[in-house]
py3Dmol code that shows the C-alpha trace and the ligand (Angstrom):
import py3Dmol

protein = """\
ATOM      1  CA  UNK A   1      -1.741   8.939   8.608  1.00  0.00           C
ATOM      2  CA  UNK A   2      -3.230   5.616   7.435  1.00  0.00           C
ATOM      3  CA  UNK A   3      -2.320   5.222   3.664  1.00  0.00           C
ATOM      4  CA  UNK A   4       0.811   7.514   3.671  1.00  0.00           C
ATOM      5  CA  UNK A   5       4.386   6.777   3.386  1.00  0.00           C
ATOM      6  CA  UNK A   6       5.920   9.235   4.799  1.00  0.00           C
ATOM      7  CA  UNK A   7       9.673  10.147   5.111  1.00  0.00           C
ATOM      8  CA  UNK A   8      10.622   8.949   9.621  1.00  0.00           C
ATOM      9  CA  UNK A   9      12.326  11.316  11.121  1.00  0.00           C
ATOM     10  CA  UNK A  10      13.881   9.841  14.822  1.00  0.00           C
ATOM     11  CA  UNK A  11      15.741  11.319  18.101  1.00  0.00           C
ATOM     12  CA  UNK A  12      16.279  10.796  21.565  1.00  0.00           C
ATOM     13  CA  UNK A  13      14.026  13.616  22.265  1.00  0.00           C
ATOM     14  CA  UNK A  14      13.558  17.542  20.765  1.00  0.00           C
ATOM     15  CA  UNK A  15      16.773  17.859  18.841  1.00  0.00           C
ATOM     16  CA  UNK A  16      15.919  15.891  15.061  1.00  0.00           C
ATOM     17  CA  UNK A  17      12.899  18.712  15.571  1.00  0.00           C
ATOM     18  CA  UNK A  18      16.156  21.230  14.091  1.00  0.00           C
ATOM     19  CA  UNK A  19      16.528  18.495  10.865  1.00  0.00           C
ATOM     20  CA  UNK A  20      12.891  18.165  10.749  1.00  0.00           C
ATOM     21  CA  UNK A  21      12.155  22.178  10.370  1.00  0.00           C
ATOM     22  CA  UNK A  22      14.773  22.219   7.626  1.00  0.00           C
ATOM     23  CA  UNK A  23      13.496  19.209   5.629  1.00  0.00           C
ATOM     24  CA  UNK A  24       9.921  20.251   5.861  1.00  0.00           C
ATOM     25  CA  UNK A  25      11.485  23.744   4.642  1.00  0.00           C
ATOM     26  CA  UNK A  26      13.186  22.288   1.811  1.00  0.00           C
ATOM     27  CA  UNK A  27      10.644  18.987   0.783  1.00  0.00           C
ATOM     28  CA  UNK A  28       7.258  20.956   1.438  1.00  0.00           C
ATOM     29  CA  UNK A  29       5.403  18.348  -0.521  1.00  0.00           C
ATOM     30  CA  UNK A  30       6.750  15.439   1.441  1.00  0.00           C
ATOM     31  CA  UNK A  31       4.615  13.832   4.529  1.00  0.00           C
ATOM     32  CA  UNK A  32       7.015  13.242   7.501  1.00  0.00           C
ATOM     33  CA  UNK A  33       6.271  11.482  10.379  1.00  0.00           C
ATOM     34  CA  UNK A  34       8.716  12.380  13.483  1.00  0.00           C
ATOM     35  CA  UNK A  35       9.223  10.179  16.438  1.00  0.00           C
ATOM     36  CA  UNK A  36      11.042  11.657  19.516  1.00  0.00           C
ATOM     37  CA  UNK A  37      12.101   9.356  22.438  1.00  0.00           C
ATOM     38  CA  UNK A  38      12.028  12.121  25.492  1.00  0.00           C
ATOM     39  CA  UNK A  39      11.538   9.369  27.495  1.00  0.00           C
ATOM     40  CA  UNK A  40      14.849   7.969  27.325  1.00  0.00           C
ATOM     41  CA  UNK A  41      16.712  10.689  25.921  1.00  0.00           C
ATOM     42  CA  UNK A  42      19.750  11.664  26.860  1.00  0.00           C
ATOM     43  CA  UNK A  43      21.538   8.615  24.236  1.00  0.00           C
ATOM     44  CA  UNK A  44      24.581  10.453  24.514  1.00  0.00           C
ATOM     45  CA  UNK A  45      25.679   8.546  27.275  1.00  0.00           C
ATOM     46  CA  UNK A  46      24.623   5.536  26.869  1.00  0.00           C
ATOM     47  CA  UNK A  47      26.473   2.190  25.283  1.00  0.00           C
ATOM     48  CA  UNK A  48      26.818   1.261  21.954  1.00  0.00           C
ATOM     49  CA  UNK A  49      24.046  -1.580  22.212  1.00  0.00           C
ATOM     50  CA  UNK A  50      21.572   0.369  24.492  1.00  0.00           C
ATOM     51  CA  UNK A  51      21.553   3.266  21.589  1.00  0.00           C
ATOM     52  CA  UNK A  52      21.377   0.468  18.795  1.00  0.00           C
ATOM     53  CA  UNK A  53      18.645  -1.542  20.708  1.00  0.00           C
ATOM     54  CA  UNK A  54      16.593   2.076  21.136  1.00  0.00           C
ATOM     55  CA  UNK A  55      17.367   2.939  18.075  1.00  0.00           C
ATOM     56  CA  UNK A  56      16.548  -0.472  16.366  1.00  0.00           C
ATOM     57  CA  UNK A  57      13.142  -0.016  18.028  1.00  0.00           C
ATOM     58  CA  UNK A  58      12.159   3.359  16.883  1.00  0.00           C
ATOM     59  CA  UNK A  59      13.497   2.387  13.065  1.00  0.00           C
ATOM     60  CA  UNK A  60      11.123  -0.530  13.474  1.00  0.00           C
ATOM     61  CA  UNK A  61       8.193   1.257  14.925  1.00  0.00           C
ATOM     62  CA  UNK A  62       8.463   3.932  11.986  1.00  0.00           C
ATOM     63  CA  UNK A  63       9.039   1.110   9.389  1.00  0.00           C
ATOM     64  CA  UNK A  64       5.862  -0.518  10.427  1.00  0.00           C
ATOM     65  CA  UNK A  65       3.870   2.845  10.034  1.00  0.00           C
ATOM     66  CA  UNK A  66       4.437   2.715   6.150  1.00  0.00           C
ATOM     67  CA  UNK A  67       7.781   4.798   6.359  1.00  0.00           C
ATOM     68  CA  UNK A  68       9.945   4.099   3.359  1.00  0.00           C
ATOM     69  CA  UNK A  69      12.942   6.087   4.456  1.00  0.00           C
ATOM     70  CA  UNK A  70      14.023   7.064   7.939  1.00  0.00           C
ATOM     71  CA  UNK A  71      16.433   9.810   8.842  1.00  0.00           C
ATOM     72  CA  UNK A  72      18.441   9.251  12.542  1.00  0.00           C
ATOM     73  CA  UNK A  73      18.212  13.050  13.007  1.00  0.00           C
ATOM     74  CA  UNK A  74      20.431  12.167  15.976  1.00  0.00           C
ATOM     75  CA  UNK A  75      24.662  12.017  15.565  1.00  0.00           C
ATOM     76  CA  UNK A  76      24.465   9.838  18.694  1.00  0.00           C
ATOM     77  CA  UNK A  77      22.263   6.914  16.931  1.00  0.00           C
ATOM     78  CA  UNK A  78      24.156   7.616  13.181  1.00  0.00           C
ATOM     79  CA  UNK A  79      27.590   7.208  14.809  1.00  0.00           C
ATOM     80  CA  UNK A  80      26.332   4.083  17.047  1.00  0.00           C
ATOM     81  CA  UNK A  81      23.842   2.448  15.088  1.00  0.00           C
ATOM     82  CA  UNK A  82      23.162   3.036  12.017  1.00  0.00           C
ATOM     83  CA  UNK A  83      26.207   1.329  10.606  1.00  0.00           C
ATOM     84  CA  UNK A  84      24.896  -1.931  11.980  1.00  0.00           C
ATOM     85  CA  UNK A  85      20.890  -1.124  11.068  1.00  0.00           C
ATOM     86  CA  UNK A  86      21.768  -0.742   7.484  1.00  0.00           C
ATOM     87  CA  UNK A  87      24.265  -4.004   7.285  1.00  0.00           C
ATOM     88  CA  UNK A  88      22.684  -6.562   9.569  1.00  0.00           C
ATOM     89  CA  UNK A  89      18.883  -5.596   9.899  1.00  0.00           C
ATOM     90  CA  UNK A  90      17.419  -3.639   6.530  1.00  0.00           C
ATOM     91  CA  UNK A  91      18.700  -6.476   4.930  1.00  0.00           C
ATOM     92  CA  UNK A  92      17.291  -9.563   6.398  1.00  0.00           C
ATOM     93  CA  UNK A  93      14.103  -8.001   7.902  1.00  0.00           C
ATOM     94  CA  UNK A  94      13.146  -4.748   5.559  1.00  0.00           C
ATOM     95  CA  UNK A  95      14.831  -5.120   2.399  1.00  0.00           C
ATOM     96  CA  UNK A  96      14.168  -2.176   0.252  1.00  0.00           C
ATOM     97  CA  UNK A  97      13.811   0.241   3.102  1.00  0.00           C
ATOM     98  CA  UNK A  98      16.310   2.866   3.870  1.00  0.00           C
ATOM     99  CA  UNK A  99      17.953   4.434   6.830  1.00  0.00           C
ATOM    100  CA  UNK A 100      19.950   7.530   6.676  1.00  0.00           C
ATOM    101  CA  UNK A 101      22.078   9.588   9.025  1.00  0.00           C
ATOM    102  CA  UNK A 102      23.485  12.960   9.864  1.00  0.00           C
ATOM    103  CA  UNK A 103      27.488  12.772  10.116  1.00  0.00           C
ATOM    104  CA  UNK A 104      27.896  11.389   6.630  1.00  0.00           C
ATOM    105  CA  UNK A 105      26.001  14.922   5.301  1.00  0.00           C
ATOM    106  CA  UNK A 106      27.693  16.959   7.576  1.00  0.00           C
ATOM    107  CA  UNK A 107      31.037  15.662   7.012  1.00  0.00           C
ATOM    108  CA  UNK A 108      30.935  16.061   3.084  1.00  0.00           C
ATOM    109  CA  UNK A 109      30.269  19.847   3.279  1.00  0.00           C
ATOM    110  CA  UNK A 110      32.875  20.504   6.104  1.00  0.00           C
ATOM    111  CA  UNK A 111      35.492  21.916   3.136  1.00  0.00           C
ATOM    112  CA  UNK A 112      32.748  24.474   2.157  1.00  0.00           C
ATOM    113  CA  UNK A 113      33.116  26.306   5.496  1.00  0.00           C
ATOM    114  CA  UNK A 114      36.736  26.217   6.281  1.00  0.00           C
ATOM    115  CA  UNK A 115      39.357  28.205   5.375  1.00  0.00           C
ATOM    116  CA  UNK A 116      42.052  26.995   8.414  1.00  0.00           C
ATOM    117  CA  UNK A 117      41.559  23.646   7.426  1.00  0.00           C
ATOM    118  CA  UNK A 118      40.982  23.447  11.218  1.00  0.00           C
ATOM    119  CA  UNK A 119      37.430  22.371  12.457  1.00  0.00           C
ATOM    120  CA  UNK A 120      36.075  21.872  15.741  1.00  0.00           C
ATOM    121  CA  UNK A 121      33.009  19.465  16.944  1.00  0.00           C
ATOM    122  CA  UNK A 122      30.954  19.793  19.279  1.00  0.00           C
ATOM    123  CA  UNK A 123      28.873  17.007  20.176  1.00  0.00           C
ATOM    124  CA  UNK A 124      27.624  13.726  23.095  1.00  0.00           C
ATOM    125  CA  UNK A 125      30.247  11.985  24.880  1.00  0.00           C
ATOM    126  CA  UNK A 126      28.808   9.146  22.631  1.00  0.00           C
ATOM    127  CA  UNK A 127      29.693  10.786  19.313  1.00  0.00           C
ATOM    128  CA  UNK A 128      32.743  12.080  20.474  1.00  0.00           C
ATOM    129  CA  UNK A 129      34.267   8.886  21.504  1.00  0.00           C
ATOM    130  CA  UNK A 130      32.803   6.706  18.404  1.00  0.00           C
ATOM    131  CA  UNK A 131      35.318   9.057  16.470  1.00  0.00           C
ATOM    132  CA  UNK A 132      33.279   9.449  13.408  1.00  0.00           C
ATOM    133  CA  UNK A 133      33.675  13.060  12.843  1.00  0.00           C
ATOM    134  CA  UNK A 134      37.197  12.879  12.489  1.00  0.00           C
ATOM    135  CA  UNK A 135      37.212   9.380  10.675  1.00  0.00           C
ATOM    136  CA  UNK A 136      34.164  10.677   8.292  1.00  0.00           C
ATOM    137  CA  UNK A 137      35.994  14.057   7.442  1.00  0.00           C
ATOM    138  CA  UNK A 138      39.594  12.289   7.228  1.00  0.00           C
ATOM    139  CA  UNK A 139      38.466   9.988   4.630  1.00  0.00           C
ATOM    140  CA  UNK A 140      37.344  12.664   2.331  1.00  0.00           C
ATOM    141  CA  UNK A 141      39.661  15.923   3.384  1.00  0.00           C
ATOM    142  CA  UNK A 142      42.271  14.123   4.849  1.00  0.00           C
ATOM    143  CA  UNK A 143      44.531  17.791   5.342  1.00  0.00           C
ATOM    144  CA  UNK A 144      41.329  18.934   7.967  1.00  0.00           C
ATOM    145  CA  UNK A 145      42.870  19.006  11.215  1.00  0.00           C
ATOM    146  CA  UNK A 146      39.615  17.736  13.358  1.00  0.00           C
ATOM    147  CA  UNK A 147      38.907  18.429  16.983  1.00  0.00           C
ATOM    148  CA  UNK A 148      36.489  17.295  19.253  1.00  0.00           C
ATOM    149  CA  UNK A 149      34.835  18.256  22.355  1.00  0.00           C
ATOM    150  CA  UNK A 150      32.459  16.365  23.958  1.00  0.00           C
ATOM    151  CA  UNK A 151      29.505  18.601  25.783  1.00  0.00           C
ATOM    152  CA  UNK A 152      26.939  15.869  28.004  1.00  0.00           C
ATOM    153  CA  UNK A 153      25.600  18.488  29.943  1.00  0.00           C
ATOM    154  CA  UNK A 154      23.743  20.045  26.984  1.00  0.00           C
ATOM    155  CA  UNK A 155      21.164  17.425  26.243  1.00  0.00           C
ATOM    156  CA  UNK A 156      19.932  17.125  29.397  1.00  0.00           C
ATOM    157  CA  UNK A 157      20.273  21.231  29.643  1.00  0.00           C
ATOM    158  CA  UNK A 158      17.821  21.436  26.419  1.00  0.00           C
ATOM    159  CA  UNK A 159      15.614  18.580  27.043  1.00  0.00           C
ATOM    160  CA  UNK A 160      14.933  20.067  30.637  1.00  0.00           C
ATOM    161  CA  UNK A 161      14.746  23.551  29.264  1.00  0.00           C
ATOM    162  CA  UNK A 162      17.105  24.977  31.231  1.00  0.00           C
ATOM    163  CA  UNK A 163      19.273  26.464  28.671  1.00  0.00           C
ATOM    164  CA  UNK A 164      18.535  29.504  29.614  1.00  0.00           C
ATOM    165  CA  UNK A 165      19.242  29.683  33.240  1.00  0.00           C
ATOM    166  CA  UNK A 166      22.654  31.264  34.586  1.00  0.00           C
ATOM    167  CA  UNK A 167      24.221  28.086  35.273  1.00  0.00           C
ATOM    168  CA  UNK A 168      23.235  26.614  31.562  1.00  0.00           C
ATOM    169  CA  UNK A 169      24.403  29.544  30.032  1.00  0.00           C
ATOM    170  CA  UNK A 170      28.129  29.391  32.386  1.00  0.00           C
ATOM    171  CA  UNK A 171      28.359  25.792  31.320  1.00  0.00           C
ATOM    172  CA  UNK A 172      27.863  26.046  27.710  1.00  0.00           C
ATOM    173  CA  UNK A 173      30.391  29.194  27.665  1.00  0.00           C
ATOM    174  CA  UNK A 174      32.704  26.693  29.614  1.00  0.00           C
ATOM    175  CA  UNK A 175      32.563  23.982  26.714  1.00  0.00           C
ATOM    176  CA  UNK A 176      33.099  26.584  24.379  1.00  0.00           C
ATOM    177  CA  UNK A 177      36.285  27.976  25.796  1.00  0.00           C
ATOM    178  CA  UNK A 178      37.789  24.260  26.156  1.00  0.00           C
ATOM    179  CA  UNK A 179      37.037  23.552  22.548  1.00  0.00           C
ATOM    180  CA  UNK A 180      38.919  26.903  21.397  1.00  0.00           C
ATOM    181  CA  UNK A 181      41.756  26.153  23.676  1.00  0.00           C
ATOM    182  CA  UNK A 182      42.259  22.921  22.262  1.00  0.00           C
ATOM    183  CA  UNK A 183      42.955  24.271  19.030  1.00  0.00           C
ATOM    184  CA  UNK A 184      43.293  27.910  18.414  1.00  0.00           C
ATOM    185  CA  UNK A 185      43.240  27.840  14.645  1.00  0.00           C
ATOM    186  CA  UNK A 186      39.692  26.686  14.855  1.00  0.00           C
ATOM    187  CA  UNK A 187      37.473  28.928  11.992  1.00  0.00           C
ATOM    188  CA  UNK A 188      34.684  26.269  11.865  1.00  0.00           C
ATOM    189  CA  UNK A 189      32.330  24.662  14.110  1.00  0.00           C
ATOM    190  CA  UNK A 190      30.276  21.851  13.634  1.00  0.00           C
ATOM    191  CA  UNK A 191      27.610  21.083  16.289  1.00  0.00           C
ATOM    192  CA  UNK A 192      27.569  17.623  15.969  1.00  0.00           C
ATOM    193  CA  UNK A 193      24.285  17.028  17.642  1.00  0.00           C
ATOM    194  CA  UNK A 194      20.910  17.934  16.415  1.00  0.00           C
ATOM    195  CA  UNK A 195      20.241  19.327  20.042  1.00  0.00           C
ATOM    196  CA  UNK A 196      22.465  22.233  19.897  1.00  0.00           C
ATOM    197  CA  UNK A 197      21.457  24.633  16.966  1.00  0.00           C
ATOM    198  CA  UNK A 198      18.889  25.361  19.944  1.00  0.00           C
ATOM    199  CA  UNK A 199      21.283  27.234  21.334  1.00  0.00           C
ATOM    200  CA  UNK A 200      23.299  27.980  18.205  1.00  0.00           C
ATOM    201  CA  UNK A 201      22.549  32.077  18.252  1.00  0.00           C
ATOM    202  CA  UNK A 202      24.156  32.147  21.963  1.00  0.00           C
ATOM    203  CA  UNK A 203      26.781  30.327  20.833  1.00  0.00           C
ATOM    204  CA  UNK A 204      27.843  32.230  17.778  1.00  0.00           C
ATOM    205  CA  UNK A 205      27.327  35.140  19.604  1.00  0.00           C
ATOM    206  CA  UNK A 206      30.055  34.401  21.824  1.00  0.00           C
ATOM    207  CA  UNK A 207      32.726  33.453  20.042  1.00  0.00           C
ATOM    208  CA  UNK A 208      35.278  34.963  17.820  1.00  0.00           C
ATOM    209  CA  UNK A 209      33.633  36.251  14.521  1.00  0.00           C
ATOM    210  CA  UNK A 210      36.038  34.669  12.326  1.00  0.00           C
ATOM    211  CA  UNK A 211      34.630  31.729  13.351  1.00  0.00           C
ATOM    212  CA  UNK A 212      31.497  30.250  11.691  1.00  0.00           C
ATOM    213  CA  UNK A 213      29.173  27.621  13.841  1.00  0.00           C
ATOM    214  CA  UNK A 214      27.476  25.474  11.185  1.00  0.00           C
ATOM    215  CA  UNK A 215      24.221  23.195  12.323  1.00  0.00           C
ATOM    216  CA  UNK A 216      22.774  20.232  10.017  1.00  0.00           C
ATOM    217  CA  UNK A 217      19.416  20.753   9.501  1.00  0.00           C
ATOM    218  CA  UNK A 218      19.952  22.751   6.173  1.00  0.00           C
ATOM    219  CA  UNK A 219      23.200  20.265   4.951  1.00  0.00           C
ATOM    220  CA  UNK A 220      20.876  17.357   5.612  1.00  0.00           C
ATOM    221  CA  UNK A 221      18.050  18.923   3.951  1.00  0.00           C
ATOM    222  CA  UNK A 222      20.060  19.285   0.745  1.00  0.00           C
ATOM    223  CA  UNK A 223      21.415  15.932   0.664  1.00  0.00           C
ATOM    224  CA  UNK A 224      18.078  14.071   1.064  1.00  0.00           C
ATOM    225  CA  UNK A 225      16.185  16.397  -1.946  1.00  0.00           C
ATOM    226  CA  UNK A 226      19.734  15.244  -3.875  1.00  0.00           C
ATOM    227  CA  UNK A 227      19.670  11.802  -2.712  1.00  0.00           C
ATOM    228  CA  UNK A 228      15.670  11.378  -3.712  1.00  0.00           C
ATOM    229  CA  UNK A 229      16.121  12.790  -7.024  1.00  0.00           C
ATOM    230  CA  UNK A 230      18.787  10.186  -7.674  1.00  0.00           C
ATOM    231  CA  UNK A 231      16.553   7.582  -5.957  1.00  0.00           C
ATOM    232  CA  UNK A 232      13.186   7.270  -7.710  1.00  0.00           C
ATOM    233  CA  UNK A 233      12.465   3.760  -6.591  1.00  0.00           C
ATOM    234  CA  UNK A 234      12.266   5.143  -3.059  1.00  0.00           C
ATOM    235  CA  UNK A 235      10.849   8.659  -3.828  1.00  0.00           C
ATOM    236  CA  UNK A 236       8.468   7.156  -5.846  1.00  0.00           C
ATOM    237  CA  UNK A 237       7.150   5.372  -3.293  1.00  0.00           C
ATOM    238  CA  UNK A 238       7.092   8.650  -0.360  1.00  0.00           C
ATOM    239  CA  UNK A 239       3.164  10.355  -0.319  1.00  0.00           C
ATOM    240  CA  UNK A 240       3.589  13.888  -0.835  1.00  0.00           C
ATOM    241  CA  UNK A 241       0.642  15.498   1.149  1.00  0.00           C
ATOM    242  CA  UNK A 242       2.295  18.456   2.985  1.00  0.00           C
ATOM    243  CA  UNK A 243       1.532  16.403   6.666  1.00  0.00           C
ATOM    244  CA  UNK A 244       3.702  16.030   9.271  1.00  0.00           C
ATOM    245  CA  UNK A 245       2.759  13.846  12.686  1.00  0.00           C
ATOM    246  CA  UNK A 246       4.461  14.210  15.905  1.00  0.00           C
ATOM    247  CA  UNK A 247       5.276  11.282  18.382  1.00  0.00           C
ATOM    248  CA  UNK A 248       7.184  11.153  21.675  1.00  0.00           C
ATOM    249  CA  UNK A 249       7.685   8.371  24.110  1.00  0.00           C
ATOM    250  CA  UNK A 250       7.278  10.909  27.067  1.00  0.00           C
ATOM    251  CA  UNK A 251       4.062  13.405  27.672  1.00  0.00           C
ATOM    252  CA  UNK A 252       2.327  14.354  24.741  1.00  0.00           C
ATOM    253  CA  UNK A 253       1.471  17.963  26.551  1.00  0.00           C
ATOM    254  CA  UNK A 254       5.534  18.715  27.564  1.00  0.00           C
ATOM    255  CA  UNK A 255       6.520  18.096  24.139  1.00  0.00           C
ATOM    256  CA  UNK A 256       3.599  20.066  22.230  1.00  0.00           C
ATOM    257  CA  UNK A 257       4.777  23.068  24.546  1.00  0.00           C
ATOM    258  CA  UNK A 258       8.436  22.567  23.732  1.00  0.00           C
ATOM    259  CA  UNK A 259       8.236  21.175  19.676  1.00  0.00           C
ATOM    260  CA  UNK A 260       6.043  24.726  19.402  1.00  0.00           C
ATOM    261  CA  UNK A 261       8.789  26.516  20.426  1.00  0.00           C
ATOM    262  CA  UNK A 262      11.247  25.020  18.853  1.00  0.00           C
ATOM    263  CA  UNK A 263       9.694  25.236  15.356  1.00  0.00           C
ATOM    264  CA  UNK A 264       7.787  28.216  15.674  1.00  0.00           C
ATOM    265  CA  UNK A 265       4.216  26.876  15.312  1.00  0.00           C
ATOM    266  CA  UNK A 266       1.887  24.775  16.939  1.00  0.00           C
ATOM    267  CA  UNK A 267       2.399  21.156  17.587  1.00  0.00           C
ATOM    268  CA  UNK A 268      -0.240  18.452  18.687  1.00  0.00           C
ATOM    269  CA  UNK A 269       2.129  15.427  19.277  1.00  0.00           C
ATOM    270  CA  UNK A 270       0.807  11.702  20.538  1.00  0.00           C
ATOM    271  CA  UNK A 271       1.829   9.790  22.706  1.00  0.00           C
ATOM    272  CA  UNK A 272       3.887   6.694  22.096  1.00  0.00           C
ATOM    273  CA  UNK A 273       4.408   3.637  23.882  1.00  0.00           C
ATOM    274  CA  UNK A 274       7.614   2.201  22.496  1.00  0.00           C
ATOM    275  CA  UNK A 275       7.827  -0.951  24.085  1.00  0.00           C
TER     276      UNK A 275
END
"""
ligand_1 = """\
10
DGL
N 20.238 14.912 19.156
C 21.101 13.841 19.574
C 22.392 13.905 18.773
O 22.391 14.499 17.700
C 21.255 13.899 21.061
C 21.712 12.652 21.652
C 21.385 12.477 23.106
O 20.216 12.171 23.388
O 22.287 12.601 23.926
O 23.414 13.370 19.149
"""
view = py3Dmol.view(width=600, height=400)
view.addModel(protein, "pdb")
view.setStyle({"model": 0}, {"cartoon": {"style": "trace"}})
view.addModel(ligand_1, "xyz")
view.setStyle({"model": 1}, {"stick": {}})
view.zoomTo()
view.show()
């Protein structure tokens, strides 16, 4: 990918693979170049300065690979660190670059799918606690009664690919059920981490159908074509080739198998030494 800018797409591991089918979907022209840390994925877990150090890394990495624009296709990283990559680091070390997250999006278009005014989220222990949903969504609908459940079994559940077994399926059905009892007037569901539209036809198909279970990939994929039309110093600057390159901090062979299934077409991914 020497002499492109393309648009960096980062996660802990498989789930930005969700944003990064949309986007591609949506910004066929654009070249993208997607890093995935498998290796040290879950985040959802982990402190506020291990995700910001990880994440700090990968933004880096992708910056110095002629990216001009990075989306955190993770919640995890844009509720822990992306607040503090745009203020203290773009900045000082790579003004003019841009970083980008996914609760901002998602929060803006919440209205569009409720009718309650009562929303759940589902997401990592990580988002859950940093709040953000709720503050994001407050600060715009401030009448949308927000609540949050926090699922850390799912991450590992997807990256391991065992989302399918009897005991993944139990435990995701458990989550669910906690969520709905929490709040009963629930008619909206965000799943507030890019992991989870993975299993977002099981989980639709098992609960209520008044209820509507809403992933990112498309919201996001709408904002950034908006956001680049209003931004032609940075468009301007993004090669549009149609060509996407994979990279994951784990084995290049476990990922191709599991990115291909994921987005429905063959993946050759590389291998990527982070640090
Ligand atoms: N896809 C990430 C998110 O959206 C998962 C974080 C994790 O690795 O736990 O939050």
């Amino acid at each position: 990918m020497k002499n492109l800018h393309p648009i960096g797409v980062f996660d802990s591991g498989y789930g930005g693979l969700t944003v990064l089918a949309e986007l591609q979907n949506k910004l066929p022209e654009y070249d993208f170049l997607y890093l995935g840390d498998n290796a040290r994925a879950p985040y959802g877990t982990r402190s506020f300065e291990t995700v910001y150090e990880f994440t700090l890394q990968a933004v880096t990495y992708l910056f110095e690979q002629n990216c001009e624009l990075v989306i955190l296709a993770c919640n995890t990283a844009s509720a822990k660190a992306l607040r503090t990559i745009q203020q203290n680091d773009l900045p000082i070390k790579f003004p003019g670059k841009r970083v980008l997250g996914v609760i901002r999006p998602s929060a803006e278009s919440v209205d569009t799918f409720t009718k309650s005014k009562h929303v759940g989220i589902l997401a990592t222990e990580g988002t859950v606690k940093s709040d953000s949903y709720r503050i994001e969504i407050n600060k715009l609908f401030p009448e949308i009664v927000v609540t949050q459940h926090a699922c850390p079994l799912w991450v590992p559940l997807i990256e391991n690919n065992k989302y399918q077994t009897a005991g993944g399926k139990a435990l995701i059905l458990e989550d669910l059920t906690n969520l709905l009892e929490k709040d009963s007037k629930i008619d909206a569901i965000i799943l507030g981490c890019t992991h989870y539209p993975i299993v977002q036809e099981f989980i639709q198909a098992h609960v209520p159908k008044s209820i509507q279970v809403i992933s990112q990939g498309q919201i996001v994929a709408d904002k950034l074509e908006d956001y680049l039309q209003r931004h032609s110093e940075i468009d301007s600057k993004l090669t549009k080739n149609g060509m996407s390159r994979y990279l994951t901090t784990d084995s290049a062979s476990t990922f191709d198998e599991d990115a291909s299934r994921i987005l429905g077409k063959i993946v050759h991914s590389e291998h990527l030494k982070l640090i």
